[in-house]
N, C-alpha and C positions, 0 to 999 in steps of 0.2 A: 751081504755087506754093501755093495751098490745102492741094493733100496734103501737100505736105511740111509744113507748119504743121500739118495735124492730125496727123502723124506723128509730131513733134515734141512736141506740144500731149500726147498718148496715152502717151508715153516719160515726160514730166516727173510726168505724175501717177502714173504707174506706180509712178516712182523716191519720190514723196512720200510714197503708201500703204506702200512696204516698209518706209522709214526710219521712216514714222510709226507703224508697228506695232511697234514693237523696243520694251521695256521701259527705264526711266528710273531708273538709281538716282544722283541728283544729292548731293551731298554739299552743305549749306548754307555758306557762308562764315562764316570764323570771326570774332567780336566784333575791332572793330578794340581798338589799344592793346596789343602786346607779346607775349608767345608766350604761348601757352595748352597745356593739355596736352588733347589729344583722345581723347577715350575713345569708342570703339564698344560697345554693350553692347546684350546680345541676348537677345532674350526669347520664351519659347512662354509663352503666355497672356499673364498679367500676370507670371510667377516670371519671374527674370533667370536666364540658363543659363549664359553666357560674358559673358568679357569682353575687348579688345585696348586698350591702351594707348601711346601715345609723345607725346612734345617736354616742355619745361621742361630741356633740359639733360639728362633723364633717360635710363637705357638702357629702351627697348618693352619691353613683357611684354606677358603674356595669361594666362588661366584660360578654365577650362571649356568647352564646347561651342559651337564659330563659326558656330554656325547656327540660321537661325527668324529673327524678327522686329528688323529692325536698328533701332537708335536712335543717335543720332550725339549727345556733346556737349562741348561747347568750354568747361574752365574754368580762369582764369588763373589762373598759377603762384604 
């Protein structure tokens, strides 16, 4: 009975280490009160390179380069 509990015990941490080593890009939730338009916008240094945008009713767009340093931000319509 032992072994199987440290068995068990050896499997779950195993499983905790893999998931808890994967990288986290969480998106913050957006201001409550009504649709907001979300804009990602992305930066190498401090210059902004690209941009992605959608909601307010609007159609998405984007400009420039999707990639480098993401910043996420919510602002009502």
């Amino acid at each position: 009975m032992k072994l199987g509990r440290g068995v068990l015990a050896a499997v779950l941490a195993a499983g905790v280490l893999a998931v808890g080593s994967t990288p986290v890009h969480a998106i913050p939730p957006p201001p409550p009160g009504g649709d907001n338009l979300i804009v990602f916008t992305y930066y190498s240094g401090d210059q902004v390179v690209g941009q992605r945008w959608f909601g307010c009713s609007q159609p998405a767009g984007q400009w420039g380069t999707l990639a480098g340093t993401l910043k996420v931000f919510f602002t009502p319509c």
